[in-house]
C-alpha positions as CSV (number, residue, x, y, z in Angstrom):
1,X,62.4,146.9,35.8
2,X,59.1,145.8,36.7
3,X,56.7,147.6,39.2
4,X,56.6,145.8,42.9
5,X,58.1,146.0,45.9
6,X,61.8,146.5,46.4
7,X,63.8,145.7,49.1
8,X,66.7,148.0,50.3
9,X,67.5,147.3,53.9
10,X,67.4,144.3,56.4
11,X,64.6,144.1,58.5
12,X,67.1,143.1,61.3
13,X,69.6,146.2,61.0
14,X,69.6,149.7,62.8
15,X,67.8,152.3,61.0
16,X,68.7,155.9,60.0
17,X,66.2,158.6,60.8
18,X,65.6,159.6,56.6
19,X,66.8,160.7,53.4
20,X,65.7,162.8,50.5
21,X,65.9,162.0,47.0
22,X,64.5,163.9,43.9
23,X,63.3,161.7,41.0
24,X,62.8,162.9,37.4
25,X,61.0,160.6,34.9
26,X,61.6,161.4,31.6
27,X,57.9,160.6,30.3
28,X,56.6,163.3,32.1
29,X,58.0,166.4,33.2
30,X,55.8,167.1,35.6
31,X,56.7,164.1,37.4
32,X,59.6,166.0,39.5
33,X,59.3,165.0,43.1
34,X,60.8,164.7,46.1
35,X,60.4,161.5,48.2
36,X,61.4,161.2,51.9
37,X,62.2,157.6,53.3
38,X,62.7,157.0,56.6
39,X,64.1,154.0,58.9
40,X,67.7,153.2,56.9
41,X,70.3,151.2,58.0
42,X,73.1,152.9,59.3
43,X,75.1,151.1,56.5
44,X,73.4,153.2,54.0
45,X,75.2,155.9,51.7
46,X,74.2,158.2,49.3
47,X,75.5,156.1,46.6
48,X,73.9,152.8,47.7
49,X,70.8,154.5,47.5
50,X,71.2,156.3,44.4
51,X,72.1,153.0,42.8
52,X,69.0,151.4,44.4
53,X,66.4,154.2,43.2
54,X,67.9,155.0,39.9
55,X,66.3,151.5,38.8
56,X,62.8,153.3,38.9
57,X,64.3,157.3,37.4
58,X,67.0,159.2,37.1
59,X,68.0,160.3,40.6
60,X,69.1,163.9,40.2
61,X,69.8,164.7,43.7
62,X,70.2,162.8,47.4
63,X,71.1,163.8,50.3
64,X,71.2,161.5,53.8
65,X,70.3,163.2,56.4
66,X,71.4,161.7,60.2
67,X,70.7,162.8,63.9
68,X,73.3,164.1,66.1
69,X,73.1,160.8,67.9
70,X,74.2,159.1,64.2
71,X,76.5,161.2,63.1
């Protein structure tokens, strides 16, 4: 897929306070990293966004993280 800006999540809908995903690229091995994205819909699951990152990497771990007042 081309490099530009995706869109996950509607502008309009609640958001989630963040989850973290680690990325691996296979072209460079250094290129293990963790990335932290906040603001999610409360509709989001792990496999939503696994499906939605794993267009850029391989996604070889997520975890969504909520607030007590999500959960």
């Amino acid at each position: 897929m081309d490099a530009g800006v995706f869109s996950f999540i509607d502008p309009s809908e609640e958001r989630l306070p963040f989850l973290v995903l680690s990325i691996y690229f296979p072209e460079d091995v250094r290129a293990l990293s963790r990335l932290c994205v906040k603001n999610l819909p409360k509709y989001a699951n792990e496999n939503r966004l696994r499906e939605f990152f794993s267009q850029k990497g391989e996604v070889t771990d997520a975890k969504l993280m909520r607030t007590r007042q999500d959960s």
